[in-house]
N, CA, C and O atoms as a MOPAC input file, in Angstrom:
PM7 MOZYME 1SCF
protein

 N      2.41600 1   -15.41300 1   -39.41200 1
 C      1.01500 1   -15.04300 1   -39.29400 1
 C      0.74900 1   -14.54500 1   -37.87100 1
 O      1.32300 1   -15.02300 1   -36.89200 1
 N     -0.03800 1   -13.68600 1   -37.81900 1
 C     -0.49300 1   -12.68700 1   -36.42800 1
 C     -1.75000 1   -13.57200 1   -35.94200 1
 O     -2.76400 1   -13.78700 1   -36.60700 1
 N     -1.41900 1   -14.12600 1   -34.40300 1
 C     -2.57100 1   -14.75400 1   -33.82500 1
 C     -3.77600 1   -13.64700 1   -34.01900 1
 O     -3.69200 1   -12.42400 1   -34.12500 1
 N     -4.85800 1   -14.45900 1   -34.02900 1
 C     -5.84400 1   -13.80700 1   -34.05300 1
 C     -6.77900 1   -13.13200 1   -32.93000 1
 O     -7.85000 1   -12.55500 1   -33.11900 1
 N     -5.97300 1   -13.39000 1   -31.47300 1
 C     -6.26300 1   -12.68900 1   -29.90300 1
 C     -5.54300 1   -11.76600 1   -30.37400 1
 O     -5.96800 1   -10.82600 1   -29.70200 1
 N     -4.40500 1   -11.13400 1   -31.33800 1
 C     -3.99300 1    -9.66800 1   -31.16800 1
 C     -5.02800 1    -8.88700 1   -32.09500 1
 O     -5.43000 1    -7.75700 1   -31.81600 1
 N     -5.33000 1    -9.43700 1   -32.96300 1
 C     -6.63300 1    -8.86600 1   -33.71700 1
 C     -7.78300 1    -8.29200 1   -33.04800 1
 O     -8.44300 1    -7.29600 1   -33.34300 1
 N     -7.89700 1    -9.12600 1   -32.07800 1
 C     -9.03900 1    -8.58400 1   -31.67900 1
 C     -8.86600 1    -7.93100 1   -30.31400 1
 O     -9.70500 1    -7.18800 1   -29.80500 1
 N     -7.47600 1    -8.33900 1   -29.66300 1
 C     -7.33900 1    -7.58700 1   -28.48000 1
 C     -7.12000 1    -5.98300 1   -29.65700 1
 O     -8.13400 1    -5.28500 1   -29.65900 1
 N     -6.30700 1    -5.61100 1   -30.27900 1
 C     -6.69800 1    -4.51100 1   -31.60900 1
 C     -7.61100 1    -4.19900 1   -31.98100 1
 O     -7.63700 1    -2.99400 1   -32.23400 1
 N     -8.34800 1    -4.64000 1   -32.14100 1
 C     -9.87800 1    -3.94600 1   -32.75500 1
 C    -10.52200 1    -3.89500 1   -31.48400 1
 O    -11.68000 1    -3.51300 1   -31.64900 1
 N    -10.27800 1    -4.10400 1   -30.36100 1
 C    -11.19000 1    -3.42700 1   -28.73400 1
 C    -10.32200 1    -2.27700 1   -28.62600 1
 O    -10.99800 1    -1.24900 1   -28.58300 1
 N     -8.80400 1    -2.01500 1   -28.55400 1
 C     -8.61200 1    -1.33000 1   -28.41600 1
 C     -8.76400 1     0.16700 1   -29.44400 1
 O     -8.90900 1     1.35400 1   -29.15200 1
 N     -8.67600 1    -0.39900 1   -30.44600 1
 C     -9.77300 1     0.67300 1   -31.55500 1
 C    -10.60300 1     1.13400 1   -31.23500 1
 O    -10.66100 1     2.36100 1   -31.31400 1
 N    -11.53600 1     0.48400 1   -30.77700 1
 C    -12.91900 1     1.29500 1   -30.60400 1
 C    -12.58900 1     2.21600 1   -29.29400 1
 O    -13.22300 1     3.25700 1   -29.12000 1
 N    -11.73300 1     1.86300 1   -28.52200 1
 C    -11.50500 1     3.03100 1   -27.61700 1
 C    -10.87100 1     4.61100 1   -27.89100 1
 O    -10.96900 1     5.63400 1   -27.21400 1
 N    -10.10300 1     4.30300 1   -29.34100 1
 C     -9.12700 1     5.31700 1   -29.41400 1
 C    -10.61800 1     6.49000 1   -29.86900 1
 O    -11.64200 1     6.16700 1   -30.47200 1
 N    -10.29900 1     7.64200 1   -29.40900 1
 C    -11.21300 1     9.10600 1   -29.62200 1
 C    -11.02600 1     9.49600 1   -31.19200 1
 O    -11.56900 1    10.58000 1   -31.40500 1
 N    -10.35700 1     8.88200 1   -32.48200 1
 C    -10.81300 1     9.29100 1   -33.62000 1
 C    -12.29100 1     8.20000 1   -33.89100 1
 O    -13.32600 1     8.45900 1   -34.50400 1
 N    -11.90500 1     7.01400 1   -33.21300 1
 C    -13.12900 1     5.92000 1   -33.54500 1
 C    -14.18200 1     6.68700 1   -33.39400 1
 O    -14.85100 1     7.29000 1   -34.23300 1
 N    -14.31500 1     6.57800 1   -31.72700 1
 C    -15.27500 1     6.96200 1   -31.15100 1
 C    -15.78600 1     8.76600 1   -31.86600 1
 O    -16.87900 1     9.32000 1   -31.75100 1
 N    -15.25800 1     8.98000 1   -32.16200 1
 C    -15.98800 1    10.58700 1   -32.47800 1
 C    -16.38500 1    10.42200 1   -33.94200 1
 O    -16.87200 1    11.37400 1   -34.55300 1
 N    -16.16800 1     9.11100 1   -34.57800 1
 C    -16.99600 1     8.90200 1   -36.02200 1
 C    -18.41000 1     8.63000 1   -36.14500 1
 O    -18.97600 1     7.56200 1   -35.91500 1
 N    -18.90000 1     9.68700 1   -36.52300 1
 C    -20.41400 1     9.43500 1   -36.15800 1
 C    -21.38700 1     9.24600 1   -37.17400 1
 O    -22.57600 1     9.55800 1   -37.23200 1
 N    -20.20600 1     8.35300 1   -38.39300 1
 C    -21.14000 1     8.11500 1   -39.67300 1
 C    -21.10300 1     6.51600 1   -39.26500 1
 O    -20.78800 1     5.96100 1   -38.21200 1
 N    -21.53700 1     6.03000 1   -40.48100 1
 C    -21.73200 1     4.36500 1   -40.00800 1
 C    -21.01700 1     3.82700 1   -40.25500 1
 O    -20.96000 1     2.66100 1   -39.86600 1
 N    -19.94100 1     4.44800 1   -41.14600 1
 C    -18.48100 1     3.20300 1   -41.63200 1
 C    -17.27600 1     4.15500 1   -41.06600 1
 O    -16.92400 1     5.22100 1   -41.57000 1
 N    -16.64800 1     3.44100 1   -39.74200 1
 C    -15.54700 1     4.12400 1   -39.35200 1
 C    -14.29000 1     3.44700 1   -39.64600 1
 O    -13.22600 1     3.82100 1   -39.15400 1
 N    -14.39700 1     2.43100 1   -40.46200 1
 C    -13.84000 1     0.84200 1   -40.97400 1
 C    -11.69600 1     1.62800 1   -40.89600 1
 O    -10.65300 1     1.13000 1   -40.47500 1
 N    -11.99200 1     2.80500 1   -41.46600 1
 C    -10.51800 1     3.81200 1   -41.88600 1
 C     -9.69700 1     4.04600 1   -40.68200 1
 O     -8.54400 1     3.65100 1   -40.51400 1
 N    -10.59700 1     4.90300 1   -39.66200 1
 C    -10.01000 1     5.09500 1   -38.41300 1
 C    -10.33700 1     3.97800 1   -37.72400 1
 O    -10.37000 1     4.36600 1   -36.55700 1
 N    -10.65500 1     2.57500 1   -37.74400 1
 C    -10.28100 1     1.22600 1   -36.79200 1
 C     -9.22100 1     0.90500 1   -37.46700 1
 O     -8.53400 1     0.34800 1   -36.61000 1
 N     -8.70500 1     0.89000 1   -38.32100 1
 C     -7.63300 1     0.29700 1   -39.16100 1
 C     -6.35200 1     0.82100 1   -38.60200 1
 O     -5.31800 1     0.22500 1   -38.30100 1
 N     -6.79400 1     2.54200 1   -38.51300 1
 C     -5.46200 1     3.08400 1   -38.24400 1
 C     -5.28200 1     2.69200 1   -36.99100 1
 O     -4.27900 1     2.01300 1   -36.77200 1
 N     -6.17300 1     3.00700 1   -35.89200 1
 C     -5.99500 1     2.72000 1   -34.76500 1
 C     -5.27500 1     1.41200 1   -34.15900 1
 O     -4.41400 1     1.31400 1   -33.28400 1
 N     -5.94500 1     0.42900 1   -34.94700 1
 C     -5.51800 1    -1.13000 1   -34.88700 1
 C     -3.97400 1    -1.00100 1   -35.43600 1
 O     -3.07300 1    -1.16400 1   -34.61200 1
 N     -3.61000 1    -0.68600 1   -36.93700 1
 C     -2.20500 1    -0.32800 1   -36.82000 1
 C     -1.34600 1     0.32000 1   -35.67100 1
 O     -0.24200 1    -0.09500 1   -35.31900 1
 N     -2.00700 1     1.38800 1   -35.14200 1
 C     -0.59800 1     1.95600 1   -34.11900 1
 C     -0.78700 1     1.10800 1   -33.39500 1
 O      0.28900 1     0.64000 1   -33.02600 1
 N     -1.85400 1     0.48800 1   -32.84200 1
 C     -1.92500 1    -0.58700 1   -31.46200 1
 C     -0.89400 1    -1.54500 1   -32.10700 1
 O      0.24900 1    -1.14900 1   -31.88000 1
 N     -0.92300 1    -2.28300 1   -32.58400 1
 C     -0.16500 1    -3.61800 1   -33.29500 1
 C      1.59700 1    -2.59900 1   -33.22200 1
 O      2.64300 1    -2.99500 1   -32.70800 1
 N      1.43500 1    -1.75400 1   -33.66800 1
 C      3.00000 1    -1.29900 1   -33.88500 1
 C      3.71600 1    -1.06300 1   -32.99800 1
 O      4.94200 1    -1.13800 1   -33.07400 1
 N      2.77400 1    -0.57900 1   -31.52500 1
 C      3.50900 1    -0.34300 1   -30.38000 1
 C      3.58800 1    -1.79300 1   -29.66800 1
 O      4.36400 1    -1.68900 1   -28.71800 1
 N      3.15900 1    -2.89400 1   -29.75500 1
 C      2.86900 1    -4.08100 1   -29.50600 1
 C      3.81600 1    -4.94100 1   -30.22100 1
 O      3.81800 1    -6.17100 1   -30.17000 1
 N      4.69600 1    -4.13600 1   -30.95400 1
 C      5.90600 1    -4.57700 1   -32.07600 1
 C      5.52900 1    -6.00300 1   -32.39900 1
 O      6.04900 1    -7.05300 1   -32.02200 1
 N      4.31300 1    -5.74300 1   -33.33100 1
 C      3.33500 1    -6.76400 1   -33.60800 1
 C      3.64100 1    -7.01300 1   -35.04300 1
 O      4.57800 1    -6.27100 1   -35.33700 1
 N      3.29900 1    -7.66900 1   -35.99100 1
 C      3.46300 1    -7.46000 1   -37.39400 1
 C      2.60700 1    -7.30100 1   -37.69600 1
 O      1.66600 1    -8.06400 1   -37.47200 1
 N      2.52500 1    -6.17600 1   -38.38400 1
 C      1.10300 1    -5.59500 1   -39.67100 1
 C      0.72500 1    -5.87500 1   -40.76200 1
 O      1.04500 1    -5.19700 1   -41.73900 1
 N      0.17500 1    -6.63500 1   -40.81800 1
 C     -0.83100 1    -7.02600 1   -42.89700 1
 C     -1.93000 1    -6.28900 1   -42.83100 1
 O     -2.82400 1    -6.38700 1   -41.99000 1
 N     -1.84400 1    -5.37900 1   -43.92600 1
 C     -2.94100 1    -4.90200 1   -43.86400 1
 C     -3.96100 1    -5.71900 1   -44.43600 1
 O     -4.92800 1    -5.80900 1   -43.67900 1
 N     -4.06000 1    -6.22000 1   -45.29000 1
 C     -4.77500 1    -7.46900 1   -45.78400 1
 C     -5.70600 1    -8.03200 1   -44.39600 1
 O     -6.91200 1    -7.92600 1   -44.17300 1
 N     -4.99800 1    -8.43900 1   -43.87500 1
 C     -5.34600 1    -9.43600 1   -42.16700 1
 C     -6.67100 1    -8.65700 1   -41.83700 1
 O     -7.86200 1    -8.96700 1   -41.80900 1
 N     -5.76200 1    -7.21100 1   -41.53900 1
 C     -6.51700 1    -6.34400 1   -40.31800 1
 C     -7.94400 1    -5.86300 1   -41.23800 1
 O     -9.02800 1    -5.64200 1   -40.69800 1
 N     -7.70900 1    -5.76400 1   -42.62800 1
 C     -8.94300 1    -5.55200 1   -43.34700 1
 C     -9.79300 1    -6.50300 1   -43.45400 1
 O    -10.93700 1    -6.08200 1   -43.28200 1
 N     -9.72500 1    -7.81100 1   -43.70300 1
 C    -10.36400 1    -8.68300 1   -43.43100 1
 C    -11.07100 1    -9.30500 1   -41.91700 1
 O    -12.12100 1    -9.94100 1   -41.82600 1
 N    -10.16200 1    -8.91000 1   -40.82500 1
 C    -10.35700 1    -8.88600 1   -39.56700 1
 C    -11.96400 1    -7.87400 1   -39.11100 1
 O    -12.96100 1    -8.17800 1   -38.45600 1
 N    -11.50300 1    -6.47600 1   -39.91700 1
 C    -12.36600 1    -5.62500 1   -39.50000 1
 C    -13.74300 1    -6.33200 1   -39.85400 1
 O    -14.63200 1    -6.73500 1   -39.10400 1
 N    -13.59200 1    -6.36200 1   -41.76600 1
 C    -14.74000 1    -7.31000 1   -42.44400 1
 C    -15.77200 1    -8.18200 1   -41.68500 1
 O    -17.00100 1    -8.20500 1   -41.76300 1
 N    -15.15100 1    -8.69100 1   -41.14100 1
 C    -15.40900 1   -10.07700 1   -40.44700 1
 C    -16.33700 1    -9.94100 1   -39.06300 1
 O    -17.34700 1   -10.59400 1   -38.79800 1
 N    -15.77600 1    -9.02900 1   -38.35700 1
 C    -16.31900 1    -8.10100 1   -37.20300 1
 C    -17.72300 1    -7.32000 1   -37.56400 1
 O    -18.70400 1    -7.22100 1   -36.82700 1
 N    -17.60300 1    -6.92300 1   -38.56100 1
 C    -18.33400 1    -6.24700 1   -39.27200 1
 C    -19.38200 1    -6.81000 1   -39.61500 1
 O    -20.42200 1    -6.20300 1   -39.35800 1
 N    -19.45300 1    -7.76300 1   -40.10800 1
 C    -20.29600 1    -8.94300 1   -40.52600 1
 C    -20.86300 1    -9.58800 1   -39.31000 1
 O    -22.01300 1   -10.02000 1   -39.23900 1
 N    -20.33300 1    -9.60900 1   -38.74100 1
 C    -20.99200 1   -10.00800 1   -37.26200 1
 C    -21.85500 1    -9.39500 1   -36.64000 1
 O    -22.94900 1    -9.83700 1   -36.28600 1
 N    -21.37900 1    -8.23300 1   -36.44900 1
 C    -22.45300 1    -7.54500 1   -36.14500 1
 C    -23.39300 1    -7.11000 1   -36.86800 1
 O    -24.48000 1    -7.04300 1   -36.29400 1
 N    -23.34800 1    -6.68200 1   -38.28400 1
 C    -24.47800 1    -7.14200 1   -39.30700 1
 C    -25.30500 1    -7.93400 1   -38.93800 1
 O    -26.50400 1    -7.66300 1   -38.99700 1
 N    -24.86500 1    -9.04300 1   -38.49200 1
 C    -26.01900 1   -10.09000 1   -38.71000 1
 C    -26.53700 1   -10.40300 1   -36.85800 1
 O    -27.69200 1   -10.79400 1   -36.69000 1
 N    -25.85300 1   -10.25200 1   -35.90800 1
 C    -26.24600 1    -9.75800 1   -34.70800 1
 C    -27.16200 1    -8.64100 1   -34.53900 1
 O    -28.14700 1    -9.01600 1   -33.90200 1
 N    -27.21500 1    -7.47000 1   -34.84900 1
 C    -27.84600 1    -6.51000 1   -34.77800 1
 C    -29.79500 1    -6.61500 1   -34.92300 1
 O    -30.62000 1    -6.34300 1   -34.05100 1
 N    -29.93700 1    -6.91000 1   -35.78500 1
 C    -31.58800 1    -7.10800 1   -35.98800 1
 C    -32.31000 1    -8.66100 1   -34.89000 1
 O    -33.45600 1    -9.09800 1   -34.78400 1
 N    -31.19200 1    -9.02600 1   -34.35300 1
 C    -31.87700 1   -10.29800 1   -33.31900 1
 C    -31.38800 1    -9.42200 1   -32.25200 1
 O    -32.43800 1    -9.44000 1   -31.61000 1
 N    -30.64700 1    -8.69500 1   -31.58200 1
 C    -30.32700 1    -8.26500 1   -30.74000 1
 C    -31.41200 1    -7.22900 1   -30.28700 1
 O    -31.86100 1    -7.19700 1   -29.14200 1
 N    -31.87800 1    -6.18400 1   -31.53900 1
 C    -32.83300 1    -5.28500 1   -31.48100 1
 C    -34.27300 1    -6.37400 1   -31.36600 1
 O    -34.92700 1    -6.08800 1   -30.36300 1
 N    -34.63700 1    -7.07100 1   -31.85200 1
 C    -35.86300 1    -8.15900 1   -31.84500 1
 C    -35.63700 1    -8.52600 1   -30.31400 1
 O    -36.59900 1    -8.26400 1   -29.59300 1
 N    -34.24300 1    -9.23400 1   -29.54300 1
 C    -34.54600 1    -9.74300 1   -28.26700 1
 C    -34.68800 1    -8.26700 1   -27.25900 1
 O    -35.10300 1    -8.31000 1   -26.10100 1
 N    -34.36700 1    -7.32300 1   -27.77900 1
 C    -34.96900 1    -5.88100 1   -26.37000 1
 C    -36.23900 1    -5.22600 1   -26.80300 1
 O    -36.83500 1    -4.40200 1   -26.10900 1
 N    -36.58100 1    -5.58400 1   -27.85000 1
 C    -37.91700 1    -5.52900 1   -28.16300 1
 C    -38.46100 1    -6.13900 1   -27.33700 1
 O    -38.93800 1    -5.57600 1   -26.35200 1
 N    -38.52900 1    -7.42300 1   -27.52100 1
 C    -39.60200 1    -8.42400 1   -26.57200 1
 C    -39.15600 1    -8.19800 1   -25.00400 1
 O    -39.96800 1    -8.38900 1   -24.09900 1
 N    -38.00300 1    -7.83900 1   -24.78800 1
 C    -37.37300 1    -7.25200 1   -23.41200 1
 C    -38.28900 1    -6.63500 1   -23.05300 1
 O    -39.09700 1    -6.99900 1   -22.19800 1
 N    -38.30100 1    -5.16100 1   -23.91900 1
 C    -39.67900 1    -4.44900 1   -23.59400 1
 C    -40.66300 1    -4.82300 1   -23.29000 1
 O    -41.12700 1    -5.16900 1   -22.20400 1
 N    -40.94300 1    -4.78500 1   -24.00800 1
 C    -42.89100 1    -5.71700 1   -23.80800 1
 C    -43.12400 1    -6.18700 1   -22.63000 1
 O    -43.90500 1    -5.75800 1   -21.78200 1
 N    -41.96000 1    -7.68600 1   -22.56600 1
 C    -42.04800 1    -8.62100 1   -21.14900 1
 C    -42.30800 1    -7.39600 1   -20.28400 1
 O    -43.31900 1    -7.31300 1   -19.58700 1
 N    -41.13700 1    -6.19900 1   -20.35700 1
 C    -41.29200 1    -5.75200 1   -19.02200 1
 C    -42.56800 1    -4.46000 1   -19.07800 1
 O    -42.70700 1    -3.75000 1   -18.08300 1
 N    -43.15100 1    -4.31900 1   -19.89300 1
 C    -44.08200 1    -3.39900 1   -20.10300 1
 C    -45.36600 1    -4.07800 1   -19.41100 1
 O    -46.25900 1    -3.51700 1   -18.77700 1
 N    -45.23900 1    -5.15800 1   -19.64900 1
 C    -46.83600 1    -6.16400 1   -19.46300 1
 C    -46.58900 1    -6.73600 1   -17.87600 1
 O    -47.52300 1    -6.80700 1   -17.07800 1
 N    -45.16800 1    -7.14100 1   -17.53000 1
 C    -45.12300 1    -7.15700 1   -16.12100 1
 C    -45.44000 1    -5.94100 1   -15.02100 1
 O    -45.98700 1    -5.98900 1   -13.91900 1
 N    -44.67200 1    -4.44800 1   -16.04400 1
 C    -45.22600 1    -3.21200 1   -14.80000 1
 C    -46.54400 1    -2.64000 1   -14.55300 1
 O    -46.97200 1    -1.92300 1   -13.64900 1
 N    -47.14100 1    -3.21000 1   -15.72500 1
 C    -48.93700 1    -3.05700 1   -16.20900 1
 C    -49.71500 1    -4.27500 1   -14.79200 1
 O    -50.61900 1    -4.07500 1   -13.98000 1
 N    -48.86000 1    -5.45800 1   -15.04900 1
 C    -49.32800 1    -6.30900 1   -14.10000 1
 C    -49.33200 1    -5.72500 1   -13.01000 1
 O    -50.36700 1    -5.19400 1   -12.60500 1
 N    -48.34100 1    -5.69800 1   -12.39700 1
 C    -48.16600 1    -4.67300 1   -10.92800 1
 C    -49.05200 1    -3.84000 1   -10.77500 1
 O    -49.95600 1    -4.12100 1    -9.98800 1
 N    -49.07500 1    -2.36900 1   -11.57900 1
 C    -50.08400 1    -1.72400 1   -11.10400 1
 C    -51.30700 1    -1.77200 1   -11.20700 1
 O    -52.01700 1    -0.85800 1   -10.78800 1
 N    -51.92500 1    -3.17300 1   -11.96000 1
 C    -53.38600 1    -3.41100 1   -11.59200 1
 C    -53.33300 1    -4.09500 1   -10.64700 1
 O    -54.47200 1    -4.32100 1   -10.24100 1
 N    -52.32700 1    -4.71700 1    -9.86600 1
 C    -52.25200 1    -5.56300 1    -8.72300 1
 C    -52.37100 1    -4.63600 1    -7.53800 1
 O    -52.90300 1    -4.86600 1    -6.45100 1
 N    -51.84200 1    -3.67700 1    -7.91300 1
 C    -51.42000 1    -2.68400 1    -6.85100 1
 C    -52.71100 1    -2.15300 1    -6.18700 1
 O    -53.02600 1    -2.16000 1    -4.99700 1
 N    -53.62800 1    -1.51200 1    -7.68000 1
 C    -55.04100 1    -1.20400 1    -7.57000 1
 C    -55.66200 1    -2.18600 1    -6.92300 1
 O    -56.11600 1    -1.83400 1    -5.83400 1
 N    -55.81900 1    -3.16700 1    -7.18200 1
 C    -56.82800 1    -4.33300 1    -6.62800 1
 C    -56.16800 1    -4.59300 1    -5.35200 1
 O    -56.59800 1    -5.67400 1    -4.94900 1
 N    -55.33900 1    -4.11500 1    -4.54300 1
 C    -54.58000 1    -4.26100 1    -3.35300 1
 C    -55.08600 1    -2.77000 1    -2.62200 1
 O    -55.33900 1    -2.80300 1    -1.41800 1
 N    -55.19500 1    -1.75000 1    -3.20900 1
 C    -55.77500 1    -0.56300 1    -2.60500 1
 C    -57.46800 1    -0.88200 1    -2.51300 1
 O    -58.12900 1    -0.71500 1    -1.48800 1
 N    -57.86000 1    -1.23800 1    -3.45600 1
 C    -59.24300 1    -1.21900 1    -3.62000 1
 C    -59.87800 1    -2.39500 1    -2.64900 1
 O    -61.06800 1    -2.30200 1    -2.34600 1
 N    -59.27100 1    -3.24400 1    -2.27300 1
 C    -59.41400 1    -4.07100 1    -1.27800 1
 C    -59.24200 1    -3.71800 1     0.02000 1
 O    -59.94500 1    -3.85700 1     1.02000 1
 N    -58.39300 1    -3.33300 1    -0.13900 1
 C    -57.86200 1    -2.79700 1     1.46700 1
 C    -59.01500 1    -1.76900 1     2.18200 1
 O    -59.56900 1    -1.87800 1     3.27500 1
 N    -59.14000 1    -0.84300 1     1.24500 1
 C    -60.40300 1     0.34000 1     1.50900 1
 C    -61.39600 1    -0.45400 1     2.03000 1
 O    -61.71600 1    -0.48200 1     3.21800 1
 N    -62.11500 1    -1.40900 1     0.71700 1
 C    -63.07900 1    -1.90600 1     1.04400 1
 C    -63.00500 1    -2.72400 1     2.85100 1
 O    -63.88900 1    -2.48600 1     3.67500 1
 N    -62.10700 1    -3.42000 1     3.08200 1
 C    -62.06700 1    -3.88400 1     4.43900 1
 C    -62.08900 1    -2.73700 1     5.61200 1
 O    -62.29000 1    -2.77800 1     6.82600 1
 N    -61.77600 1    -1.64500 1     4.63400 1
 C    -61.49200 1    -0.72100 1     5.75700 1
 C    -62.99800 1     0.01400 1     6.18700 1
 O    -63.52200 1     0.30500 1     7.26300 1
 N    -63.34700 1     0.13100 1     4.90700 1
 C    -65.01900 1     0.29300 1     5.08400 1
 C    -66.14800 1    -0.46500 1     5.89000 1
 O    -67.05400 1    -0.03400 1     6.60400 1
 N    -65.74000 1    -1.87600 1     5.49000 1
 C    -66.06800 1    -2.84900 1     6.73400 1
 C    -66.18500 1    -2.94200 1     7.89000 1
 O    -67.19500 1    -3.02000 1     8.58900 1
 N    -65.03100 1    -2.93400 1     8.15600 1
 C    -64.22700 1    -2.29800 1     9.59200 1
 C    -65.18900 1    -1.13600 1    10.15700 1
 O    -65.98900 1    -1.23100 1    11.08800 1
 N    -64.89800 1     0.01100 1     9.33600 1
 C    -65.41400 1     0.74600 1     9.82900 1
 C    -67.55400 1     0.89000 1    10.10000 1
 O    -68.23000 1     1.34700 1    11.02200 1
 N    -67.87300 1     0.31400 1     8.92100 1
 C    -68.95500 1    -0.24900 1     9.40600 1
 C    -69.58500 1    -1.13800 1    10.63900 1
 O    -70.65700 1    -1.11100 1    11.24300 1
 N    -68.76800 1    -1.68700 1    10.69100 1
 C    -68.81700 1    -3.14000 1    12.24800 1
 C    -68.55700 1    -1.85800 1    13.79400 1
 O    -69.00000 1    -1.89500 1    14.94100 1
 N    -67.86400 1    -1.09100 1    13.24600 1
 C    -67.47400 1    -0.73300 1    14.39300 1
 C    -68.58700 1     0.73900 1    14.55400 1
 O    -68.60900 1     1.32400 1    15.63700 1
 N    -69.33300 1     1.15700 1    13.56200 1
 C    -70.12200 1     2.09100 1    14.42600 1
 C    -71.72300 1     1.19800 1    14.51600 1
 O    -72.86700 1     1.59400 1    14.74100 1
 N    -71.24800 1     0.08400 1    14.27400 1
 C    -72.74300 1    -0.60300 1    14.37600 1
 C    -72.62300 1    -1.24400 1    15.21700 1
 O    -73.71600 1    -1.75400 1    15.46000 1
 N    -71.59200 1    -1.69500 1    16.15000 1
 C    -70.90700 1    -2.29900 1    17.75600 1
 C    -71.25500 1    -0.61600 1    18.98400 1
 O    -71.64000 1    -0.42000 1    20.13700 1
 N    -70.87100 1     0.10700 1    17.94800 1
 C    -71.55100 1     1.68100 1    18.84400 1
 C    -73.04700 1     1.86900 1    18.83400 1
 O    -73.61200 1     2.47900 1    19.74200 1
 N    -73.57900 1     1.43700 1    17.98800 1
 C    -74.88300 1     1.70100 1    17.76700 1
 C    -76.18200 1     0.90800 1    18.73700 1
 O    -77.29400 1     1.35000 1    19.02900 1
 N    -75.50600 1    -0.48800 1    19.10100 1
 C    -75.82100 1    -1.88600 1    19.59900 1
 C    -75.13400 1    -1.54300 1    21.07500 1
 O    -75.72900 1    -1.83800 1    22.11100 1
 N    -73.90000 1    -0.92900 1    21.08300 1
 C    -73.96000 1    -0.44300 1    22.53400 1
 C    -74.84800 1     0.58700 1    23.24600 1
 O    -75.53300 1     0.39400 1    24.25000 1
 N    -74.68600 1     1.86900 1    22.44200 1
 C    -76.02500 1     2.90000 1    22.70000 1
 C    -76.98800 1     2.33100 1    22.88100 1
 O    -77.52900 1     2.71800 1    23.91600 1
 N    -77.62400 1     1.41000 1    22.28000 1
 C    -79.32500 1     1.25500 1    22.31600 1
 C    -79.14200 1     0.11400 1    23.64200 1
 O    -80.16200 1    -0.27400 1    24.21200 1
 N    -77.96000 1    -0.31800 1    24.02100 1
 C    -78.32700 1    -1.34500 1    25.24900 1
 C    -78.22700 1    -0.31700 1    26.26600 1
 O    -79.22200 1    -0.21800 1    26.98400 1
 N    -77.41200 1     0.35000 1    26.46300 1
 C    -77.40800 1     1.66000 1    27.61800 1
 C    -78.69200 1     2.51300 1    27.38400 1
 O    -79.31300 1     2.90600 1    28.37100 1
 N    -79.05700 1     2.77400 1    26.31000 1
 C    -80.61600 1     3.90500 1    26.92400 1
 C    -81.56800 1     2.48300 1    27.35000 1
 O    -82.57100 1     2.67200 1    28.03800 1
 N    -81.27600 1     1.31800 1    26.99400 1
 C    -82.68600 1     0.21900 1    26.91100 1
 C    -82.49200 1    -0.17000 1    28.29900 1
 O    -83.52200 1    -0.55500 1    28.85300 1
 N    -80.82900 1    -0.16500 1    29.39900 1
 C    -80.96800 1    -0.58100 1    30.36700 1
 C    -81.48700 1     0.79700 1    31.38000 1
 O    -82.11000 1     0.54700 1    32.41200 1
 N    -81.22600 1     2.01800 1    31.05500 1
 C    -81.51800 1     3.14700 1    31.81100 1
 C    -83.54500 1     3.20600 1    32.41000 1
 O    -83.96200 1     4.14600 1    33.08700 1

């Protein structure tokens, strides 16, 4: 019996080989098989096809059932981070809109410190 680390060190190296990868329907199950065969053969590995079909199966199934929680957890990924960059830039606003306002302040105090100086210079003249 074929440990099951060559299986799957085989089926990673599958998905690398360029017939995998250029299958751009949803069942490439044919070309991982083959691929996984030459890997195993140059690896003077022993081949069942049985194994490696069930191997794929199995993989397969996994990600079946991974897939719709995986898409559900970057969903909410989203969001979190949609509602955090929303946070920011009303923070951001209320950080400009503040700032102005002090600056308006500021600038108020300071022509009314001019204004209070003028009227003491014509009042001492």
């Amino acid at each position: 019996m074929v440990d099951k680390k060559v299986y799957q060190q085989a089926f990673e190296e599958a998905l690398k080989d360029p017939d995998v990868k250029s299958n751009e329907t949803d069942n490439a199950d044919e070309q991982i098989r083959a691929a996984m065969i030459r890997y195993m053969e140059k690896q003077n590995e022993e081949v069942r096809l049985k194994e490696i079909g069930d191997y794929i199966r199995e993989r397969t199934l996994a990600e079946d059932e991974l897939l719709p929680k995986s898409f559900k957890e970057a969903k909410a990924d989203r969001a979190a981070l949609e509602e955090a960059q929303e946070r920011e830039r009303v923070e951001r606003e209320m950080r400009n809109y503040f700032e102005k306002k002090e600056e308006a302040i500021r600038l108020k105090r300071i022509q009314l410190y001019i204004k209070e100086q003028a009227a003491k210079e014509d009042s001492g003249k």
